[in-house]
NUTORBA-907663 format. One record per residue: x, y, z of N, C-alpha, C, O in turn; residue in three letters. Coordinates in steps of 0.1 Angstrom, whole numbers, plus 2048, in hexadecimal, padded with zeros to 3 digits. Each point is the difference from the previous one (the first is absolute). Layout:
XYZXYZXYZXYZAla/...
! end
This chain:
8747B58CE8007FF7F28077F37FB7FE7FC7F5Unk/80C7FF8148067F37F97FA7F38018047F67FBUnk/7F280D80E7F57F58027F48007F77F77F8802Unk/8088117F27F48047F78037FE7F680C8027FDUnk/7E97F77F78068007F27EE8087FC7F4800803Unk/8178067F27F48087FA7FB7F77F28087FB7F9Unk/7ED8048047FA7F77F57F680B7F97F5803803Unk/8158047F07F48097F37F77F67F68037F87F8Unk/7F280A80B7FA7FD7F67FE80C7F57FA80A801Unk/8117EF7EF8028047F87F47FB7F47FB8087F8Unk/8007EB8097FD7FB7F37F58027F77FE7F97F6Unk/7F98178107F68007FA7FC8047F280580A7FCUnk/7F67F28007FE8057F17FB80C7FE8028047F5Unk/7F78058147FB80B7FC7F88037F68068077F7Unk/7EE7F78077F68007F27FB80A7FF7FC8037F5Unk/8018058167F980E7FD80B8067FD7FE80B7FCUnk/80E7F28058088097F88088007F28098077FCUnk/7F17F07FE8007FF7EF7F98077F97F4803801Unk/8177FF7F780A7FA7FA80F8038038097FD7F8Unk/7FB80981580C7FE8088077F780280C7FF800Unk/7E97F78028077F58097FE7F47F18017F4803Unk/7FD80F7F27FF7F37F380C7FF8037FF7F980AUnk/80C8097F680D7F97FD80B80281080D7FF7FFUnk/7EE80480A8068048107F47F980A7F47FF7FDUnk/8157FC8127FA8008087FB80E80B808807806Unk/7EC7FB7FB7FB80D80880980180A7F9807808Unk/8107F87FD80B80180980A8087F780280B804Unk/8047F27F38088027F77FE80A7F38078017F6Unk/7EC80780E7FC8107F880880B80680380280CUnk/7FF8077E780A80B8057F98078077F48007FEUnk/80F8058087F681080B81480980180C7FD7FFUnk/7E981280580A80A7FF80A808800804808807Unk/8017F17E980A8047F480A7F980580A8047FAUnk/7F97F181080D7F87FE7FC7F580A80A7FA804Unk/7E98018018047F48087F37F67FD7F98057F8Unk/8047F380C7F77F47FF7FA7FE80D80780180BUnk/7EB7FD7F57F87FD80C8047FA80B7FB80480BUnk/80E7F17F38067F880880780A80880080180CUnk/8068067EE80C8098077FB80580A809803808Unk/7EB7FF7FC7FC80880B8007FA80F80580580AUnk/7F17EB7F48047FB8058117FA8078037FD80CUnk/8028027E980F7F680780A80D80680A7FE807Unk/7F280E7F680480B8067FF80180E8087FF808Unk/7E68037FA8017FE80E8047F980880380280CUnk/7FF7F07EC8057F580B80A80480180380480BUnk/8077FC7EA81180380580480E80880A802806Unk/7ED8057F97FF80E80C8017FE80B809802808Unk/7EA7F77F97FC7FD80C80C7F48057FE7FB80BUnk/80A8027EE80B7F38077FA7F28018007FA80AUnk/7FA7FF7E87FB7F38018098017F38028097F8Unk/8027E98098087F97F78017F27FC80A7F97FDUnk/7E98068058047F27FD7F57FE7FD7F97FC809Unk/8028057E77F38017FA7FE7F87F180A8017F8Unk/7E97F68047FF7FB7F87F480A7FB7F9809805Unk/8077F07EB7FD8077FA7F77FA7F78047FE7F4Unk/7EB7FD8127FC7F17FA7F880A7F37F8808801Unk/8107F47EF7FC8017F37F57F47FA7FD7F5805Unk/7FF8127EC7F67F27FB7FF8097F28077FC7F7Unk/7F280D8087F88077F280D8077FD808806806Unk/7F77F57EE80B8047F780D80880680380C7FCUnk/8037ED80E80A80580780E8037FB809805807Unk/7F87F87E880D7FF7FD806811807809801809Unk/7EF8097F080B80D8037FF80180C80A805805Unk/7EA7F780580680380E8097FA806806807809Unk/7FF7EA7F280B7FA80780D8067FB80B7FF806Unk/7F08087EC8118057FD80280C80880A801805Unk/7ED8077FC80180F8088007FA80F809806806Unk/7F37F28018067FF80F8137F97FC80A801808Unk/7F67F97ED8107FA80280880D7FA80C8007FEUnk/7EC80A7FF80980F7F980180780F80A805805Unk/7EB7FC80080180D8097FB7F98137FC80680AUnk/8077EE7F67FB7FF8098057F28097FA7FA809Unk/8148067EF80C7F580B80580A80980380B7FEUnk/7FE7EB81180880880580D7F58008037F77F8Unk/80380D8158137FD8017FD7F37FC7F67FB805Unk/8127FC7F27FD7F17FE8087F580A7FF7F4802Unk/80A81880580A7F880B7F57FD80E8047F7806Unk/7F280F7FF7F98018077F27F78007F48047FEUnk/8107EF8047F77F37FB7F08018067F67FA7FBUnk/80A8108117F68008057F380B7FB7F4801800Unk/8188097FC7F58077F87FE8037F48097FE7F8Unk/7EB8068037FD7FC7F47F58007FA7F77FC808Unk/8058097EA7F38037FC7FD7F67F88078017F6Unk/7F57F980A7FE7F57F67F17FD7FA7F6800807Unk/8097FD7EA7F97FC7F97F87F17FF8077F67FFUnk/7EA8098028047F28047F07FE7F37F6806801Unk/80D7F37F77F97F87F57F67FC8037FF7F9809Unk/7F780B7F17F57F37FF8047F37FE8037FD7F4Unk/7FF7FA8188057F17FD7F47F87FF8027F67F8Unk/7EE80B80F7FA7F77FF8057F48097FF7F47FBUnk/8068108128037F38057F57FB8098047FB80BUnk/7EE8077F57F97F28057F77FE7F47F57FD802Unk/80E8057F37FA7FE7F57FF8067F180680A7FEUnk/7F37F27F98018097F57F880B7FC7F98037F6Unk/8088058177F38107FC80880C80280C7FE800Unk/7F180A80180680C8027FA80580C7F77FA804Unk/80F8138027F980080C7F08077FF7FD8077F6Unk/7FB7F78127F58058017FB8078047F4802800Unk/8178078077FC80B80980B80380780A7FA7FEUnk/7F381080B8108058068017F680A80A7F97FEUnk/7F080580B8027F380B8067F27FB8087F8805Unk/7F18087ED8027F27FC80D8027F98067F67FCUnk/8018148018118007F88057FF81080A7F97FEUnk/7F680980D8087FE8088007F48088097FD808Unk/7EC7FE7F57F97F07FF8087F97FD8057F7808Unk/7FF80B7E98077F47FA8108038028087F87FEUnk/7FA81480380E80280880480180D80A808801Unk/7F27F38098037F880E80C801801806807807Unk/7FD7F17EF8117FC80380B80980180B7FD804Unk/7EF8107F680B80D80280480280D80B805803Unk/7E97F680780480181080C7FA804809806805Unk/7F67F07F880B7F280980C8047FD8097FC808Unk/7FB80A7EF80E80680080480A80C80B801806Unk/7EC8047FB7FF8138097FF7FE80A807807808Unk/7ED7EE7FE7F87FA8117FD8117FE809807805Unk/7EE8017F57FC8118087FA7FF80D7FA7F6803Unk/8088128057F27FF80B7F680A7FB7F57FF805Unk/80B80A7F37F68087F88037FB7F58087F87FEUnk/7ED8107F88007FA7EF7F680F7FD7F5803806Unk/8128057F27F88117FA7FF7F67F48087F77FCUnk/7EC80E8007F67F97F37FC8117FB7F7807805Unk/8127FD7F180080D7FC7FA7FD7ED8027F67F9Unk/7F78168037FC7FF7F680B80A7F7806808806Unk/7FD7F77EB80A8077FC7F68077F58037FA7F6Unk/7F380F8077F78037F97F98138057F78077FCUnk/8137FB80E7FA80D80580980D80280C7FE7FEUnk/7F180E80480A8097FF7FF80780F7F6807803Unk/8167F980780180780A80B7FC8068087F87FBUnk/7FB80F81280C7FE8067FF7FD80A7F8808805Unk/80B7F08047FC7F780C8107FE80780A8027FAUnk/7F47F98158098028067F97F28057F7800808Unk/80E7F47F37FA7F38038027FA80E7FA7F7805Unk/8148128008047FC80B7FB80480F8027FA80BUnk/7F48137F07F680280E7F97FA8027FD7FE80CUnk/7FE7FB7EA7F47F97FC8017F380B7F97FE80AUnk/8177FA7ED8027F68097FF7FF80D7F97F6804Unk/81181680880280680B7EE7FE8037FC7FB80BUnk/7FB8097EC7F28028047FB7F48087FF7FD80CUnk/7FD7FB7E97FE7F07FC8097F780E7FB7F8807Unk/80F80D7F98067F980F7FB80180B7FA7F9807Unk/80A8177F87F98068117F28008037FC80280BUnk/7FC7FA7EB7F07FB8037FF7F08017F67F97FFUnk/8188038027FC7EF8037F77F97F47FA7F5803Unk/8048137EE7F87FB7FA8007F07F980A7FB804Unk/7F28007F77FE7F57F78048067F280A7FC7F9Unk/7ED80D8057FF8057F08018128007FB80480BUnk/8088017F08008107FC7FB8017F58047F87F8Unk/7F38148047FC8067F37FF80B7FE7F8808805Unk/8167FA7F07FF8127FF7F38017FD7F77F87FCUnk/8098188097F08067FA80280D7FF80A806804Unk/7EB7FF7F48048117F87F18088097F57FB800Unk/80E8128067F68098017FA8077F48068087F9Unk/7EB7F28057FA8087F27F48048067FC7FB80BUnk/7FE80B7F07F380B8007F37F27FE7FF7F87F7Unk/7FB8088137F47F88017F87FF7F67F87F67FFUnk/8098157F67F77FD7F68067FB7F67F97FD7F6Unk/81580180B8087FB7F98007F08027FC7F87F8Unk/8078068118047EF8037F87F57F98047F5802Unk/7EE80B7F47FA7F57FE8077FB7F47FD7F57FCUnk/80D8138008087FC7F680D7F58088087F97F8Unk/7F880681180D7FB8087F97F48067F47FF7FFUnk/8147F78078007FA80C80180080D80B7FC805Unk/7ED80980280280A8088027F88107FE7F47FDUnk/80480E8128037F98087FE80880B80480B802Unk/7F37EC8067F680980C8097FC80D8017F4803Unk/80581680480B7FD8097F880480D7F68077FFUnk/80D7F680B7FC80981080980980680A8047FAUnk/7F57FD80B8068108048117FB806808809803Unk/7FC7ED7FD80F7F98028057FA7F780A7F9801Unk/7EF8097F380B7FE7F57FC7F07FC8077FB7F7Unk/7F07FC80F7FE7F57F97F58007FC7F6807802Unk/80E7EC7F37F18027F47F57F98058027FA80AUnk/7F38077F07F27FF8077F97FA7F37F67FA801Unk/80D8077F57FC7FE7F28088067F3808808800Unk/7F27F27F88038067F27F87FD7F47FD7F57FBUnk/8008178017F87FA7F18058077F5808809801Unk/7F47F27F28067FA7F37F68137F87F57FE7FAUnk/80F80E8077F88067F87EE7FE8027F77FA7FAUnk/80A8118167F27FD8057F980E80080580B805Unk/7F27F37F67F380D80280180B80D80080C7FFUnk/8017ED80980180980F80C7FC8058027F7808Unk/80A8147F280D7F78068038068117FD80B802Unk/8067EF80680180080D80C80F8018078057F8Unk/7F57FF81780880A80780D8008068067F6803Unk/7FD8117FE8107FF80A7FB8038117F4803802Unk/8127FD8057F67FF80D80C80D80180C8007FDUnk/7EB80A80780480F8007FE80C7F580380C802Unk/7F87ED7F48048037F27F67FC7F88007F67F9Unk/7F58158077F27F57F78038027F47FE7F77F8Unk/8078158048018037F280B7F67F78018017F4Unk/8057F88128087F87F58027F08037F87FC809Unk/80E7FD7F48067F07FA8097FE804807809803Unk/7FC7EA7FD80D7FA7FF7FE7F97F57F48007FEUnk/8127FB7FA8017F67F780D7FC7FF80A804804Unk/7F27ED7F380D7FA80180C8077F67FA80A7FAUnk/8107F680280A8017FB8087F57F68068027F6Unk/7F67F28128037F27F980D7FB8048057F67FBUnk/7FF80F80E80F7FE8077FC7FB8117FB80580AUnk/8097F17F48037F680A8077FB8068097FC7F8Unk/7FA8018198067FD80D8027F380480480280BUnk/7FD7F07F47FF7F78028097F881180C7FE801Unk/7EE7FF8058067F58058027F77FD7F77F8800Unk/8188027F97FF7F47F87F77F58027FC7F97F7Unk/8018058187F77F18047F48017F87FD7F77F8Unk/7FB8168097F38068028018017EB7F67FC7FAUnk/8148087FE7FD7FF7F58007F27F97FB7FE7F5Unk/80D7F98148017F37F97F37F98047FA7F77FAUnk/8018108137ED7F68027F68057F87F87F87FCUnk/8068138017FE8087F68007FD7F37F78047F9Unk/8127F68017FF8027F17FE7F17FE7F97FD7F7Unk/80B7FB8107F97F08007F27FE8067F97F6800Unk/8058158047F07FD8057F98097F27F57FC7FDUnk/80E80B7FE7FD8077F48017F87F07FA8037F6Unk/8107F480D8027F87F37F57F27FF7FD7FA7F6Unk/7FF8038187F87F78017F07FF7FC7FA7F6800Unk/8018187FF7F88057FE7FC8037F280580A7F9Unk/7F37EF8027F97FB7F17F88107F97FF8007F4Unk/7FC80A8147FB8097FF80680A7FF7FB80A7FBUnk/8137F780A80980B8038038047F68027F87F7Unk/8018178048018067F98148017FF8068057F7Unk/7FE7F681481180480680780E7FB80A8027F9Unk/7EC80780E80480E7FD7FF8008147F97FA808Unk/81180F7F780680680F7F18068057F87FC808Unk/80780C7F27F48098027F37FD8047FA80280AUnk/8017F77EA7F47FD7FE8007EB80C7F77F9806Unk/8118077F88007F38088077FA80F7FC7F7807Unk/80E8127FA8057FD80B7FF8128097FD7FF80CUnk/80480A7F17FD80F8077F27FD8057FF80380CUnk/7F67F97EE7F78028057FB7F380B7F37FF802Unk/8127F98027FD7FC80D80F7FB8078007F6808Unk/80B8107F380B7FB80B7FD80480F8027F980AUnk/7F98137F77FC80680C7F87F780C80080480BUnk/7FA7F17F07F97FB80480A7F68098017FF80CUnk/8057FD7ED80C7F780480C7FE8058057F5805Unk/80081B7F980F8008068018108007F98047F7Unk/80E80680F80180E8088048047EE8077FA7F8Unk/7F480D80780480D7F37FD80D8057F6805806Unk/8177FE7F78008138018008077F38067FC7F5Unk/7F580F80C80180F7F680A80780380080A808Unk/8097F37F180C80E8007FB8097F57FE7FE7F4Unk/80080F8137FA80E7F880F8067F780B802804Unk/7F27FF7F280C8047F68018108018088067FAUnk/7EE7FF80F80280D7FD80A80680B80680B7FEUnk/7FD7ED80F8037FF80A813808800807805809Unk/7FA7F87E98107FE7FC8028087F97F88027F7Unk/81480780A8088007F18107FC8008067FD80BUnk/7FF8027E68087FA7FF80C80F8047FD80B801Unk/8107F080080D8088007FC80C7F47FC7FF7F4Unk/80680981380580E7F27F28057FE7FD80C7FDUnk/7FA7E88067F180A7F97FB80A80780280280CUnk/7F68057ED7F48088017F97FE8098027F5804Unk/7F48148037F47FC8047F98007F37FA7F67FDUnk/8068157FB7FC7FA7F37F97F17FB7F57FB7FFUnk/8178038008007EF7FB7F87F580D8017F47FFUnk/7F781280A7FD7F880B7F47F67F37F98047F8Unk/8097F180C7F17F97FE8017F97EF7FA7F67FDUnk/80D8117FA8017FC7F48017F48008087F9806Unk/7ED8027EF7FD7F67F97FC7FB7F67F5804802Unk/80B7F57F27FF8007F67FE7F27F78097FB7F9Unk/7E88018087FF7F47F87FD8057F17F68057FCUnk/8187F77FC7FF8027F07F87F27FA8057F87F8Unk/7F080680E8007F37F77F88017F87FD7F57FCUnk/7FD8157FE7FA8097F48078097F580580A804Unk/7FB7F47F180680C7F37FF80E80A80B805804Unk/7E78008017FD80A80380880280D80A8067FFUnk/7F47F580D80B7FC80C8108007FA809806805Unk/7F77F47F38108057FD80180A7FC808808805Unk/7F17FA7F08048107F980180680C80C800803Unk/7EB8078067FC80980D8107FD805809809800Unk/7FA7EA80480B80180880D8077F880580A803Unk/7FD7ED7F280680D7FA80480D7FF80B805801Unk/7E88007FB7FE80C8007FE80580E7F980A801Unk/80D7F280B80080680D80E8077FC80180C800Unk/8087EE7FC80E8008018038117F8807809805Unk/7F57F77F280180F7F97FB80480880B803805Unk/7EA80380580480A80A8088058078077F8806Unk/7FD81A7FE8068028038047FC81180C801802Unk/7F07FD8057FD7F980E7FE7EE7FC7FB7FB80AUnk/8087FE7ED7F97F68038017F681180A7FF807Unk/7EC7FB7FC7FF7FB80B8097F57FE8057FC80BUnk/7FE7FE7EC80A7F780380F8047F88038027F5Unk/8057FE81780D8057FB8077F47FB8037F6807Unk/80480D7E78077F780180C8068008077FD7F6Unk/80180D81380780680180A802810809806803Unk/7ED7EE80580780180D80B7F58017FD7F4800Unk/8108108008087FB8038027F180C8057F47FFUnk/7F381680F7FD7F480C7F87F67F98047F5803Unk/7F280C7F67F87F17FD7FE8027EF7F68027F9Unk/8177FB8057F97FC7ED7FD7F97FC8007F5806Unk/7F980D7EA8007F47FF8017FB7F67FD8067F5Unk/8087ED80A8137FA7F67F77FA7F97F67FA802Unk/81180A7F37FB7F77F180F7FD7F780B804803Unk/7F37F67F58107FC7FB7FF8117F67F88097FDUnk/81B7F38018058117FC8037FB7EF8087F87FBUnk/7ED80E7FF7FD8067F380E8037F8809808804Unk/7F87F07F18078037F87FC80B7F37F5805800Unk/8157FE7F880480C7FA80380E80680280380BUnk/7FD8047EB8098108097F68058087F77FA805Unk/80C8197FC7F68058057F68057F98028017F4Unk/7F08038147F78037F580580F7F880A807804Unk/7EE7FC7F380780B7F97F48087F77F57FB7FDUnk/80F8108017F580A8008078087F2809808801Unk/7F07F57F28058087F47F980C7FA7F4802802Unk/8158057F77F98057F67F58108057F6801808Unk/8108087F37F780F8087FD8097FA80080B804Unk/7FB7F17EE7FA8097F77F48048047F67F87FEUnk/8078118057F58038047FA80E7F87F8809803Unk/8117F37F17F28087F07FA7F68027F4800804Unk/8127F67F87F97F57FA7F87F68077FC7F67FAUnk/7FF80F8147FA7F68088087F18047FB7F6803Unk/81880F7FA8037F27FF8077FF81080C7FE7FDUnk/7F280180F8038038098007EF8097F67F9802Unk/8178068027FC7F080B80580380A80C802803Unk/7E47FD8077FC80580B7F87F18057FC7F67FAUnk/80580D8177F77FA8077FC80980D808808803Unk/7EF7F78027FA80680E7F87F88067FD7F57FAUnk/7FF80E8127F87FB8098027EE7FC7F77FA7FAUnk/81580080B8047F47F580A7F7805808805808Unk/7FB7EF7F68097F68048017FA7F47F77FC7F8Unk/81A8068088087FF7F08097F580780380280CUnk/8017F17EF80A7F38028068057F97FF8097F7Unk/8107EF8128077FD7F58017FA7F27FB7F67FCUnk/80F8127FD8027FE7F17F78037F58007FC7F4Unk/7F580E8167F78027F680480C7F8808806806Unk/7F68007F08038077F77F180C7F87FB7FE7F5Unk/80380D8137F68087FC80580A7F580380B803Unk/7FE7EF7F07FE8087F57FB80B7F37FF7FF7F4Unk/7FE80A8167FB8077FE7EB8028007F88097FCUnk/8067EA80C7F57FF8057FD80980980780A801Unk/7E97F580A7FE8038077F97F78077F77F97FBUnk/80F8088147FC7F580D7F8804807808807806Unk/7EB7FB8007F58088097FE7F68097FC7F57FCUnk/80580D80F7FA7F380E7FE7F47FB7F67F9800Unk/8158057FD8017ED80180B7FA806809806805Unk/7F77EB7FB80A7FC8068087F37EF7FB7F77FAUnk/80F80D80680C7FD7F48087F8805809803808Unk/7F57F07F380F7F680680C8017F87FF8077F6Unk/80A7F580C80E7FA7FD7FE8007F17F47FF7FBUnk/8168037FC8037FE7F37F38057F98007F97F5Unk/7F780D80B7F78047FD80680D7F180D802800Unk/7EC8047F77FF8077F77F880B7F97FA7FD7F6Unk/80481380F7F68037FC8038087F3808809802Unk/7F57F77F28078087F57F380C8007F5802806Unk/8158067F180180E7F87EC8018007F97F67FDUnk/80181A8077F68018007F97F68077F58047FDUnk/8087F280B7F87F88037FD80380D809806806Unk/7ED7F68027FB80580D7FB7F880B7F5803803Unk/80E7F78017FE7FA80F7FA80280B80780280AUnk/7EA7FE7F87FB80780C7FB7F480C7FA7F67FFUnk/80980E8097F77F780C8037F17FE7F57FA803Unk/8147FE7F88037F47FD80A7FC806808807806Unk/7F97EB7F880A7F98038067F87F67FA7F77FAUnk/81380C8048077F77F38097F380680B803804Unk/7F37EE7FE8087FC80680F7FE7F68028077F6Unk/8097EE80E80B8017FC8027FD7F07F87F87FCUnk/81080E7FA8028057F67F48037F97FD7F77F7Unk/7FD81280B7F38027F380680D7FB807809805Unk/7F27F47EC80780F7F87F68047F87FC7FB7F6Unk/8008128117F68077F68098057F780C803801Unk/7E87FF7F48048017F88008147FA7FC809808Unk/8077FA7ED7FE80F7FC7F38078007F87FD7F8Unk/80680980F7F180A7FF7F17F68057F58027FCUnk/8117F480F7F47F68037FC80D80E806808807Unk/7EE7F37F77FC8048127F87F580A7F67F97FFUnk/81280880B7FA7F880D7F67FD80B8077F9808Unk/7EF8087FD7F780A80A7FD7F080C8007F47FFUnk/7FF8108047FF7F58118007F37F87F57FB7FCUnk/8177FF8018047F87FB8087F5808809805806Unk/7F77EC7FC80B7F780480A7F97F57FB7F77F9Unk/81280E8058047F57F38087FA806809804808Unk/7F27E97EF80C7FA80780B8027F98038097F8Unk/8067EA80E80C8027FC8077FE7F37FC7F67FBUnk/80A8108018058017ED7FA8007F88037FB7F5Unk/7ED80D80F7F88097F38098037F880B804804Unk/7F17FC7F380580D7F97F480A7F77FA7FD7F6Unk/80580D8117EF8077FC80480B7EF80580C7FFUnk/7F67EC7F78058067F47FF8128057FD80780AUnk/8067FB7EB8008127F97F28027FF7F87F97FAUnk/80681680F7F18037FC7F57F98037F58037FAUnk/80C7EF8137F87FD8047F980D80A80580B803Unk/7EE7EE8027FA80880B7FA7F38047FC7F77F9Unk/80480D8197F67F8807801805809809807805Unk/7EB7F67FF7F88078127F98097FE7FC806809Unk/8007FF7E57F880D7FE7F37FA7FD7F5806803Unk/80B7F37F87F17F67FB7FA7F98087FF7F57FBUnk/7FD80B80F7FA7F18027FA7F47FB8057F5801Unk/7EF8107F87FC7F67F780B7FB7F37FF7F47FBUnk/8078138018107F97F78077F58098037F47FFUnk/7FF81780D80A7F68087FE7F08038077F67FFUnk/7ED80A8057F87F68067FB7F47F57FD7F5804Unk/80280F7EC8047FC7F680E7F67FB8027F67F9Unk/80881481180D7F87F98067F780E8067F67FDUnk/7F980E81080C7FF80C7F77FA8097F57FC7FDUnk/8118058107F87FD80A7FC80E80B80780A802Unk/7F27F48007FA80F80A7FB7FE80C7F77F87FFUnk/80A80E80E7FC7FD80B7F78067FD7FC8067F6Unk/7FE7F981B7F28038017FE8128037F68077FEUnk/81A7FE8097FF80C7FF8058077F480380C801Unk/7FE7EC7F28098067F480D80480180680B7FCUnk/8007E980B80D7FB7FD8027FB7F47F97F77FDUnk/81080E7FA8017F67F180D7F9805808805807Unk/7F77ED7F58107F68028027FE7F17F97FE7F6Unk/81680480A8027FF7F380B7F17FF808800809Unk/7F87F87F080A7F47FF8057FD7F57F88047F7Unk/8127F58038048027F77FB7F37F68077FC7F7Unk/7EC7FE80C7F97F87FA7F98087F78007FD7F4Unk/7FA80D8127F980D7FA80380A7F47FA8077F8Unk/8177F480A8008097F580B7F07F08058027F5Unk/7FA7F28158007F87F58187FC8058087F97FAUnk/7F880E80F80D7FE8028027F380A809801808Unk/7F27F87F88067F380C80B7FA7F98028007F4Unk/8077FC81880D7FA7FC7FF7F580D80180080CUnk/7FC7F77E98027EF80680980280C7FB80080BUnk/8118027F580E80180880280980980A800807Unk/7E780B7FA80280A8087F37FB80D7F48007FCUnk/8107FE8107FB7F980880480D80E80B803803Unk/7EB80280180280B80D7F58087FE7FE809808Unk/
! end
């Protein structure tokens, strides 16, 4: 591991997930009730014992650079390790990057400080728990060039994925981009491999790679679509099976979990994993947590128990942050961040409130996303109407309502997150 630098690709804008991401980079969206997407990622690395990780930003990175410098320095006396943020500089020119290959393209130079003999090209956009360091151990002991996590899914599932046709020793044979007839596991007709988007690098093998990819007038400089699908051809790639593993403390349970939020509906779902009583992903194990910066104000708090009067503040089946304050509301399967507010009579079902939103008196909520510092008047309703809703907000495709505070006429110039 002291010979490895890990490189997140942070800087994506995330478009299917707006209006989330209008004023955040998709790296830097809250997920469940106290941490940010990024978190999941930089967890595993630091679990797994990598330390020495950049962190290539671009789309609207302000709050992500401040939440990695809140919750994600480590010792500053320890010059070698370190998480670091690293800008869209545009140093071989004036564009932005063009793809995930092409942001690591134009940042080359993160190398020559480090000399790695590997380079993990990890994505910071997904939800699970990985033990990055078997992986590595993997990637070694097959003498490979390149590694590519991959997920066991159901054959009839995979044409949604990028999927990767391996032989029966673990190297790749192909890969296609979301194919009609996705290929077999050799033992295993019924399911897939697919990629994951987490990558193994031999530094030589990525630096011939991404200059042979930049030279290329056609190239789209996405990992996937441009360099996954004929590195095989060129240099040894292996499949490390993610199912293969679990991390410290877990479950068999938890075997295999994975989670691309990069949909309203995909996040809600992930979400809403978490209010289960079993959820498959624990964020409760001590051996592999996972660290997000520590939330100011008090604890959350629970008022008011009149219950002539229906005035009762309750939550169940639920994840309550800190400093949130349930006043006499009612909380039903959702997930509630930090400083959050539910008042007197008002009802909350199956939603997600991110950090300080404050319903208001006698509103009701139904499979709802609010961002952050709504403030949802008195006696609103939403999630009961569709055709209203879809009128005023934005609405997924599974009748997700997103609620933002454009919506209801509250933007504050100065409030940026």
């Amino acid at each position: 591991m002291r010979d490895t630098l890990a490189l997140v690709l942070a800087g994506g804008e995330g478009r299917r997930l707006y209006p989330l991401t209008r004023e955040r980079s998709k790296p830097a969206v809250h997920f469940g009730g106290r941490y940010r997407l990024v978190d999941f990622v930089l967890s595993n690395l630091v679990n797994s014992g990598f330390q020495r990780i950049k962190v290539l930003t671009q789309y609207r990175a302000t709050s992500l650079v401040r939440h990695l410098a809140r919750a994600w320095t480590l010792a500053s006396t320890v010059v070698d390790e370190f998480i670091e943020p690293v800008p869209a500089a545009m140093n071989l020119g004036p564009t932005w990057f063009r793809g995930t290959a092409d942001a690591i393209y134009q940042n080359l130079d993160l190398l020559r400080d480090v000399r790695p003999a590997d380079v993990l090209v990890f994505g910071s956009d997904h939800i699970y728990k990985m033990d990055i360091g078997l992986m590595a151990e993997f990637h070694r002991a097959m003498g490979a060039d390149l590694t590519v996590a991959t997920l066991r899914v159901p054959r009839e599932e995979a044409h949604a994925f990028g999927c990767v046709h391996v032989d029966a020793s673990g190297w790749v044979r192909g890969f296609v981009e979301k194919p009609e007839d996705p290929p077999t596991i050799p033992g295993d007709p019924d399911h897939t491999l697919v990629s994951m988007g987490n990558y193994i690098f031999r530094t030589a093998t990525l630096l011939t790679e991404l200059r042979s990819n930049a030279e290329r007038e056609t190239s789209t400089h996405d990992f996937g679509r441009d360099i996954l699908t004929q590195a095989h051809e060129r240099v040894k790639v292996a499949a490390y099976d993610f199912m293969t593993q679990l991390c410290p403390g877990e479950s068999e349970h938890a075997r295999g979990y994975w989670r691309d939020v990069g949909t309203i509906d995909s996040f809600f779902e992930a979400n809403m994993d978490l209010v289960s009583v079993e959820p498959r992903l624990n964020l409760y194990n001590d051996m592999w947590p996972i660290r997000g910066v520590t939330l100011g104000g008090g604890p959350c708090k629970f008022v008011f128990a009149d219950e002539d009067h229906h005035r009762v503040g309750m939550a169940v089946d639920s994840i309550v942050g800190s400093g949130t304050i349930i006043s006499g509301g009612h909380v039903s399967g959702s997930v509630v961040f930090n400083n959050a507010r539910v008042n007197s009579f008002s009802q909350v079902t199956d939603s997600i409130l991110f950090p300080g939103v404050d319903v208001g008196r006698n509103a009701r909520l139904t499979r709802c996303i609010v961002d952050k510092g709504v403030r949802i008047p008195a006696g609103e309703v939403v999630g009961e109407d569709p055709k209203l809703d879809r009128e005023r907000f934005t609405v997924s495709e599974g009748g997700v309502v997103v609620v933002t505070r454009q919506d209801f006429g509250q933007r504050d110039e100065f409030d940026v997150d």
